[in-house]
C-alpha positions in Angstrom: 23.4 -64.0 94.2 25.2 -65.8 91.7 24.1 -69.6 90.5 26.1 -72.4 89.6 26.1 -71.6 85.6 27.9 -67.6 86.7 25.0 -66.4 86.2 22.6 -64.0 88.8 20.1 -65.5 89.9 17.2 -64.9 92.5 17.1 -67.2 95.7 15.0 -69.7 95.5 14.1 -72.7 97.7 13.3 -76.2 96.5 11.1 -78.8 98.7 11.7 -82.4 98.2 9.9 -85.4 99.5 11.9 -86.9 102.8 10.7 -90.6 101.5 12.0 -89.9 98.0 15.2 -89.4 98.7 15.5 -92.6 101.1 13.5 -94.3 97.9 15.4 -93.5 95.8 19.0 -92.6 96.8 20.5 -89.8 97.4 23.4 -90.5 94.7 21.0 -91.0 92.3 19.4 -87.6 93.1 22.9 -85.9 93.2 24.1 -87.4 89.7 20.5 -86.1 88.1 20.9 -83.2 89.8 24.5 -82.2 87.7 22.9 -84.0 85.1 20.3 -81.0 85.3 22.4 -78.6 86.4 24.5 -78.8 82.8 21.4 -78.9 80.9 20.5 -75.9 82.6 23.5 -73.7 82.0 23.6 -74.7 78.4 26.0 -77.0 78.1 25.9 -79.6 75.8 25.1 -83.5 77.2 27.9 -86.2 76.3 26.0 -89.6 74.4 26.3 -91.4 77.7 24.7 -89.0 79.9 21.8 -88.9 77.2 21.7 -92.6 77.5 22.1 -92.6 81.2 18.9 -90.6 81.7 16.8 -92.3 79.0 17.6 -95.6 80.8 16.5 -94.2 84.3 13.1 -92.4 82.8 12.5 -96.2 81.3 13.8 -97.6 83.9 12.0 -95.3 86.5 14.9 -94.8 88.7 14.5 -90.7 88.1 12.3 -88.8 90.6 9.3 -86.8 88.8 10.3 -83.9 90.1 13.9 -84.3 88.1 12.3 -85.8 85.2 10.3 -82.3 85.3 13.5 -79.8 85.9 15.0 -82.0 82.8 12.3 -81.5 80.8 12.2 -78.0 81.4 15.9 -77.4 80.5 15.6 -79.0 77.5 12.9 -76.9 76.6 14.4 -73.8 78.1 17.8 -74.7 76.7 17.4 -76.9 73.6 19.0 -80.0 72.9 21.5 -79.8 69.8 21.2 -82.2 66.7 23.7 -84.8 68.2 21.6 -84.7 71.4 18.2 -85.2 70.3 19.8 -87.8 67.6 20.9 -89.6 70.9 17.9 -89.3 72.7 15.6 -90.5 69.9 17.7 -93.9 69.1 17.9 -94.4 72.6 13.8 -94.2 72.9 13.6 -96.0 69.9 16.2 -99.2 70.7 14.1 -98.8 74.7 11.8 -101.5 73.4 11.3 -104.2 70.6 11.3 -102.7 66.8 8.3 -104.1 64.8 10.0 -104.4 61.3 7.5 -103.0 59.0 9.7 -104.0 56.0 7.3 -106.9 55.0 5.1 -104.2 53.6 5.9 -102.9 50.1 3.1 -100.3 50.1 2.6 -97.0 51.2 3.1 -96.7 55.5 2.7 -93.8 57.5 3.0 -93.2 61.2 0.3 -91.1 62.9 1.6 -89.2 66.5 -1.4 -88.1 68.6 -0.8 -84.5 70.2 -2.3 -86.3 73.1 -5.2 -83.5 73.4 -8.6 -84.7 74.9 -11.2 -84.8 72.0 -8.6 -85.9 69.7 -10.9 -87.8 67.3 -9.6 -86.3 63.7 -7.0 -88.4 64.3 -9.0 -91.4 63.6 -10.9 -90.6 60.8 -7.4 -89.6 58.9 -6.7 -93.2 60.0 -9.4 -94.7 58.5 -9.8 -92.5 55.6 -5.3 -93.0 55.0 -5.9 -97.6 55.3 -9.2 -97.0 52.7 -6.5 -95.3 50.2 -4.4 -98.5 50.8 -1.6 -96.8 53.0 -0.9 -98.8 56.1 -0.8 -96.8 59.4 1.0 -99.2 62.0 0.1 -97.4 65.1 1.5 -98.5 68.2 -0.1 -97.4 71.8 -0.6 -97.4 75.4 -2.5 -96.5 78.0 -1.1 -93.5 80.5 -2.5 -92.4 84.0 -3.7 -89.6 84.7 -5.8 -87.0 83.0 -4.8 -88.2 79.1 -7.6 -90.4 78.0 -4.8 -92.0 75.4 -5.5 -93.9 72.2 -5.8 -97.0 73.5 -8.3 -96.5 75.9 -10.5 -94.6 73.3 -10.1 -98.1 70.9 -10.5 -100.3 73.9 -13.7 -99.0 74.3 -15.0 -100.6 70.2 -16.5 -104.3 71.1 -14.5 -106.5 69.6 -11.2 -104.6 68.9 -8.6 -106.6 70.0 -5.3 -104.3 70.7 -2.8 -106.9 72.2 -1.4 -107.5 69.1 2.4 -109.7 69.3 5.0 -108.6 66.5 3.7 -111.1 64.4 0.0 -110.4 64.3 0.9 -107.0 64.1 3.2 -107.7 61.1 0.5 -110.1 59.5 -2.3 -107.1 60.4 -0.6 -104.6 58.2 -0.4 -106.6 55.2 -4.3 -107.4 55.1 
């Protein structure tokens, strides 16, 4: 058999949710789907279609399964620089920018690898502010299996974590 990409391929069948589609749409499903489709025969995605599935992860109008075959592309396939360059400022401009500008010293973002037992993490925090470099680390909680940052901090009496862009701001300078 040969697969959409002119490639052989081995049959395969795919089981979707009834009620997702209905959910959903069934033209948001298509477009995905030859949103996908390219991804998966290793053709590069235009700026738009990056933005237009960054908006509908944010937005949550893509189906988890999708979101999955996406993901699975992109790893499979790559993105190229111009593609993950999209992707990033699109993430980045999803939400409000916390201009750490104010701060004349030494910053440093820390990324957790999300693993369970991940405590190193925090000690490098705590050892990298006692040097006098600020760490402005922003979180959130997920569901699931990931016990994430936030609820590992939540859990310190008195730790307050709903910080707004100006406490945040006025926190990094102390």
């Amino acid at each position: 058999m040969i697969d959409s990409c002119g490639q052989k391929s081995i049959p395969h069948v795919a089981v979707v949710e009834g009620s997702m589609s209905i959910e959903i749409g069934h033209e948001i499903i298509k477009r995905f789907g030859v949103l996908i489709e390219k991804k998966v025969c290793g053709e590069e995605l235009t700026d738009n279609e990056i933005r237009e599935i960054t908006n509908a992860i944010i937005t949550e109008k893509i189906p988890d399964f999708q979101l999955s075959a996406f993901l699975m592309a992109v790893y499979f396939q790559s993105m190229s620089i111009q593609e993950a360059s999209t992707w990033t400022e699109e993430l980045m401009l999803s939400d409000e920018i916390v201009d750490t500008g104010i701060i004349s010293y030494l910053k440093i973002d820390r990324c957790s690898t999300g693993g369970i037992g991940d405590k190193s993490a925090f000690a490098l925090m705590a050892i990298a502010s006692w040097c006098g470099i600020a760490v402005p680390k922003l979180v959130g909680s997920y569901d699931g299996l990931i016990i994430s940052d936030l609820d590992k901090i939540s859990s310190i009496p008195g730790f307050d974590y709903e910080l707004d862009a100006k406490k945040f701001q006025k926190q990094l300078k102390k």
